[in-house]
C-alpha positions, 0 to 999 in steps of 0.5 A: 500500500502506498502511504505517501498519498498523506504525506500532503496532509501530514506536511500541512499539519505540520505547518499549521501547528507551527503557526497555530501553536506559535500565535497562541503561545507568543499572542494568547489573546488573539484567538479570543479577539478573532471570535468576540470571546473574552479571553479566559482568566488564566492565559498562560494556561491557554499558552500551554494549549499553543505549546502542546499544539506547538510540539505535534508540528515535528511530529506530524513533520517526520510522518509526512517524510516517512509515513511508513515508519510512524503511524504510532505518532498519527495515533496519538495526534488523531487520539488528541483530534477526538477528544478535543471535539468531546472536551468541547462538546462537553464544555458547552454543554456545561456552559463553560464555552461559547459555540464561537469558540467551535471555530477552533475546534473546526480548524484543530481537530475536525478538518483532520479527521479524514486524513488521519482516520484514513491512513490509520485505517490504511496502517491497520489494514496493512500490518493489524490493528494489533500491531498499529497499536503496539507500534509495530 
């Protein structure tokens, strides 16, 4: 199976979460000015999150270079893909965030979705489920 076909996506995931993880460490106000939503008590806490964003983007890097040899990285990134939405779900659900603030979990988790399912689908279908998940 050739897996070079995400290497695209695993190459623009890369770069947006070099740029997303830089704004919100170095401008952690911006966000919340884009979508009319006052920024919350706590920004170094909202710097973590940029930070966290900010690591995966070598990840995603050397998945596009070689995505034969890391679907244990695309795992864990999708992992974090589906428990954003949940989180977010959740938080309005409980009142804590605005719907406005979708806007982020659109652009962070959802548009990824599709390649990342796809080529870990791919992975498994090629080595086993088993092995995908025990990093073989």
């Amino acid at each position: 199976m050739n897996l070079g076909f995400y290497r695209g996506w695993f190459y623009a995931a890369a770069v947006y979460n070099l740029v997303w993880g830089s704004l919100n460490v170095l401008f952690p106000e911006w966000i919340f000015q884009r979508i009319g939503m006052p920024p919350p008590d706590s920004l170094p806490l909202w710097q973590v999150v940029g930070m966290f964003v900010l690591v995966y983007a070598p990840a995603y890097w050397w998945a596009g270079r070689y995505p034969e040899r890391h679907p244990h990285l695309i795992l864990i990134g999708l992992a974090g893909k589906m428990l954003g939405p949940i989180g977010f779900v959740w938080s309005v659900g409980m009142g804590q965030l605005p719907l406005a603030f979708g806007w982020v979990i659109l652009t962070n988790d959802l548009i990824w979705w599709p390649s990342f399912m796809l080529y870990v689908r791919d992975v498994a279908r090629e080595r086993g489920l088993a092995n995908l998940l025990r990093g073989e």
